[in-house]
C-alpha positions as a Markdown table, in Angstrom:
| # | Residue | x | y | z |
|---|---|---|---|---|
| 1 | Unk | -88.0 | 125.7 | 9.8 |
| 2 | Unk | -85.5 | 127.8 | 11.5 |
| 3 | Unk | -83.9 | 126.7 | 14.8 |
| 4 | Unk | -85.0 | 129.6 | 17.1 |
| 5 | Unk | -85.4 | 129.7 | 20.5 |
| 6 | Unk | -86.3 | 131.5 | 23.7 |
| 7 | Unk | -84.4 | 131.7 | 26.9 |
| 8 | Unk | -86.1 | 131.9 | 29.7 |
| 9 | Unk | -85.9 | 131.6 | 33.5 |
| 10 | Unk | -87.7 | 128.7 | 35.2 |
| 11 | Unk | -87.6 | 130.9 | 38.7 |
| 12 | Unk | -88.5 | 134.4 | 37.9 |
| 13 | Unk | -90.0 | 133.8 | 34.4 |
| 14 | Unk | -87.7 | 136.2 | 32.5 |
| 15 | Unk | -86.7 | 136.5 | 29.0 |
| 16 | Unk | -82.6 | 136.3 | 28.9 |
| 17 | Unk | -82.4 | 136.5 | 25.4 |
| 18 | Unk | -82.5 | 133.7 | 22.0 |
| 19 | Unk | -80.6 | 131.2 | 20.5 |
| 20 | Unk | -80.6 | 131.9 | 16.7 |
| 21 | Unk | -78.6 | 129.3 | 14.3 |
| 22 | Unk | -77.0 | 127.9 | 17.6 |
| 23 | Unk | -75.7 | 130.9 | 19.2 |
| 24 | Unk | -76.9 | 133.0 | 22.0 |
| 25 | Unk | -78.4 | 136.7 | 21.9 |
| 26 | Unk | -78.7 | 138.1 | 24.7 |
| 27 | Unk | -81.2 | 140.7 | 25.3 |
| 28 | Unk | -80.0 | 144.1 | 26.2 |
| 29 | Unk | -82.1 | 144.5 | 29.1 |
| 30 | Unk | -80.9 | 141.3 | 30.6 |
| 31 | Unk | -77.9 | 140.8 | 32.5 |
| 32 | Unk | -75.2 | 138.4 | 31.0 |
| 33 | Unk | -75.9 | 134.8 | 32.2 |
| 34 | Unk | -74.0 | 133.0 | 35.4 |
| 35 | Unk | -72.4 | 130.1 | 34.8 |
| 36 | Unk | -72.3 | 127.8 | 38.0 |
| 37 | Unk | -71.1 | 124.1 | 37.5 |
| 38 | Unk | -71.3 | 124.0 | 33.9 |
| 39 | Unk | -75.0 | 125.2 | 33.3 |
| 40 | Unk | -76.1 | 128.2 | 32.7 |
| 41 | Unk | -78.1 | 130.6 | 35.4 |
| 42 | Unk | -80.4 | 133.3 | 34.7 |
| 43 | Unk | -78.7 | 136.8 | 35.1 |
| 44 | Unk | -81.8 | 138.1 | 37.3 |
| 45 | Unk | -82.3 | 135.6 | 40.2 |
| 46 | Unk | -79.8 | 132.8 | 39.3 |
| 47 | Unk | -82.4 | 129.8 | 38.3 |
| 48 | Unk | -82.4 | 127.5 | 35.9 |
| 49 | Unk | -83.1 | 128.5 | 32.2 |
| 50 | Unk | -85.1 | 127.1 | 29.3 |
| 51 | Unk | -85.6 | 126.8 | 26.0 |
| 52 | Unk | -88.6 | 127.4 | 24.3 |
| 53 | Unk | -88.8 | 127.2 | 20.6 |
| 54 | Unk | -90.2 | 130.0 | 18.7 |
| 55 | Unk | -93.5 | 129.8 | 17.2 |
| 56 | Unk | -93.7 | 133.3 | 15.5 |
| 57 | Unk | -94.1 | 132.9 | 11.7 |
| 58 | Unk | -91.2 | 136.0 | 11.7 |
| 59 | Unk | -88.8 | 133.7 | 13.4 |
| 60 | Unk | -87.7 | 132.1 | 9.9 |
| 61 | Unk | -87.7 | 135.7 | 7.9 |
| 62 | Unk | -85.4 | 136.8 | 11.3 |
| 63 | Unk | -82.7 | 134.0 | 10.6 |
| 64 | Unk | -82.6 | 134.9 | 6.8 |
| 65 | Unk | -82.4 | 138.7 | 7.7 |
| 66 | Unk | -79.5 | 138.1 | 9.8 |
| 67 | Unk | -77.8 | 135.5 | 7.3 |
| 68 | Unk | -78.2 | 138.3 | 4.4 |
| 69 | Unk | -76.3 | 141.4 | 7.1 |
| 70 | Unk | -73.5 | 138.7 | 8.1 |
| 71 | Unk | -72.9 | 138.0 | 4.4 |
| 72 | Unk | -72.4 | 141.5 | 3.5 |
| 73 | Unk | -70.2 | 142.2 | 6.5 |
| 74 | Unk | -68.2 | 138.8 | 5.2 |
| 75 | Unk | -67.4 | 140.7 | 1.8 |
């Protein structure tokens, strides 16, 4: 199973992007996040953000997907 989550804000309840193979996307629409004593902040309203894993059965063909474009890019 593919390690994908959601970010989301505890607060406001908006998406601020995904954490695919242990790095963060952030969504365009979102701002970037705030970082305020070591945590991070939601871009929107400044509360406290979540993961939530990703249920989607497209999550694992998404990881794959974006393994195959970064390998091409590596050669």
């Amino acid at each position: 199973m593919a390690n994908v989550f959601n970010v989301n804000c505890m607060m406001c309840g908006r998406a601020s992007g995904h954490v695919r193979e242990g790095r963060f996307h952030r969504l365009p629409t979102a701002p970037p996040l705030l970082n305020q004593d070591g945590r991070s902040r939601c871009g929107f309203c400044s509360g406290n953000v979540y993961l939530e894993a990703e249920d989607s059965p497209f999550a694992p063909r998404i990881v794959a997907q974006n393994a195959r474009q970064q390998a091409r890019r590596a050669s």
